[in-house]
N, C-alpha and C positions, 0 to 999 in steps of 0.2 A: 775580563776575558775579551781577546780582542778577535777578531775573523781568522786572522794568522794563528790562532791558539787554539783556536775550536777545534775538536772532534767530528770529522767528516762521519759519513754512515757508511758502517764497515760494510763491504761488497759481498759478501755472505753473512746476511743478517738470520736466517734461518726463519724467510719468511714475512718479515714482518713489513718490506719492502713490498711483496708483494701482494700482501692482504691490503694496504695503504693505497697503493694502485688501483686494487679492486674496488675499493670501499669508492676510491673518487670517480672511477668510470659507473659505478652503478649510482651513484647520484647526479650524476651528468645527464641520465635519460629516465624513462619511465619505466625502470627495472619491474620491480611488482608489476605492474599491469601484462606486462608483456611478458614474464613467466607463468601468471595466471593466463592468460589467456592459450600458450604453445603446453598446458595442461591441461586448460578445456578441450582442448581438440583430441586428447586421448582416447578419454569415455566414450565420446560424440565417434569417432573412429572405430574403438573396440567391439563395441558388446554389437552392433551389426553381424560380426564377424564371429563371434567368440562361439565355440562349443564346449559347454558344462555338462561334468563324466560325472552324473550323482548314482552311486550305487550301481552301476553295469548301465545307465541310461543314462543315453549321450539326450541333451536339450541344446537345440541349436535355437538362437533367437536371429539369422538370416532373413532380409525378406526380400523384396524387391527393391528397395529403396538402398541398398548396398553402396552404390554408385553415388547416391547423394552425400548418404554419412561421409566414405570417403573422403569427396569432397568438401565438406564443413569442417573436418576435421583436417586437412591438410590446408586448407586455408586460413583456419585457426591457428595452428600451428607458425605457418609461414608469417603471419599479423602481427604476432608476435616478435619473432625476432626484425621482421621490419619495424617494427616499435624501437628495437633494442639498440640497434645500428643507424637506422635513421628517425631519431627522433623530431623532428618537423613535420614529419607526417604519421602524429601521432594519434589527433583527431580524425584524419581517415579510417586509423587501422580502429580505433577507441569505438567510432561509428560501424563500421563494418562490422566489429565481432560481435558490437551487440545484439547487431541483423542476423549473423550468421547464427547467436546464440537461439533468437527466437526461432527461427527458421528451422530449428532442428527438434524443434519439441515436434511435429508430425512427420518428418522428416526419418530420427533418427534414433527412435525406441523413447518419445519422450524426453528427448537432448541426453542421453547417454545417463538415461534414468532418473533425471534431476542432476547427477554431481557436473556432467560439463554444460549444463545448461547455467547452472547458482554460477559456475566458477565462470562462466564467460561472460554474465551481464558482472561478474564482478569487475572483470577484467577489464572490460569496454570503460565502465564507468573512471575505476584508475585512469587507463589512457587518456579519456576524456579530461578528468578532473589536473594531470599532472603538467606543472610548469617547470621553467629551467629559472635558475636564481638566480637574481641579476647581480653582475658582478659589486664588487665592494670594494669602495674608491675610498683612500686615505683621504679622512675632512681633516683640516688644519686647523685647530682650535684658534679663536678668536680669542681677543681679551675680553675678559667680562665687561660689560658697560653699566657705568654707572647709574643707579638706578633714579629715575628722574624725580625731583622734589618739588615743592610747590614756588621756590624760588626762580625754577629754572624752567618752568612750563610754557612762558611766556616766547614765541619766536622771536628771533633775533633780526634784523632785516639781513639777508641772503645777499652777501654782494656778490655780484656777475663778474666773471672774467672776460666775459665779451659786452662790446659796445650793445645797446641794443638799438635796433631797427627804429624809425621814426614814428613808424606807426604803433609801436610798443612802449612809445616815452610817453610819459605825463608830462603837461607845459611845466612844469616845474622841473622833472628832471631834463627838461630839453634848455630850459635858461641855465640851469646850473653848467650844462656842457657847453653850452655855448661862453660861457664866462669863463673857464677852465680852457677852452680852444684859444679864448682871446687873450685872456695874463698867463701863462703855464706856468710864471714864475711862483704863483700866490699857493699856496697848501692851504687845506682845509684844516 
């Protein structure tokens, strides 16, 4: 089969172009980390805010600290998708969330009960922990080399392609040149 013979990818594949697409831009960056982390900010966000209706009794867990959770949580959020999009400043956001995550345990009902406090030191640490993969260069195989024997252990003398310097000659290779300058005719 030659390039001219192959089967192109039909333009409505139902899909599978596009999951292909997906699948390679969410390994391009610290996808986990930065979905975990614009999830920590939910909890951390909510339950400040949240009023639970048990039985005709509303329980509001409100307090003054409203303004912070908010904050921790929109910040979380945001860390995230700057993870997502620009990934080089991954270790800022990986750093930050995981301040933002401690910072909410007094903060913001105990980091939004335990779940966005676990999920944003998870988070941070992904960020943290995630690298891009270095591209993958066609090696050209070699020929095998033969493997040495005890015949062949022995160095060879290394002739030079260049004259060498006078300060680099032994008297002996300095007469040999000198007598080769003088008869050119004569071969060794």
């Amino acid at each position: 089969m030659s390039s001219a013979t192959a089967q192109t990818w039909p333009e409505n594949d139902g899909g599978i172009n596009l999951r292909l697409r997906f699948r390679n831009w969410r390994r391009s960056r610290p996808f986990w980390g930065g979905l975990l982390a614009m999830i920590a900010g939910v909890p951390i966000l909510y339950f400040p805010y949240a009023e639970l209706n048990l039985a005709g009794m509303t329980v509001s867990m409100a307090t003054t600290a409203g303004a912070g959770s908010l904050i921790i949580g929109i910040l979380m959020m945001c860390l995230g998708l700057t993870a997502w999009f620009q990934p080089l400043v991954r270790i800022f956001c990986g750093v930050a969330t995981t301040l933002l995550a401690l910072i909410s345990i007094p903060v913001s009902n105990l980091g939004g009960f335990g779940f966005g406090l676990i999920l944003g030191l998870m988070a941070g640490g992904l960020l943290m922990a995630w690298a891009p993969l270095k591209p993958v260069t066609a090696v050209e195989e070699a020929p095998a080399a033969e493997p040495a024997t005890a015949d062949f252990t022995a160095e060879a003398p290394v002739e030079t392609t260049q004259p060498l310097l006078p300060a680099q000659q032994t008297p002996a290779d300095a007469a040999d040149n000198a007598a080769l300058a003088a008869d050119p005719g004569e071969q060794r």
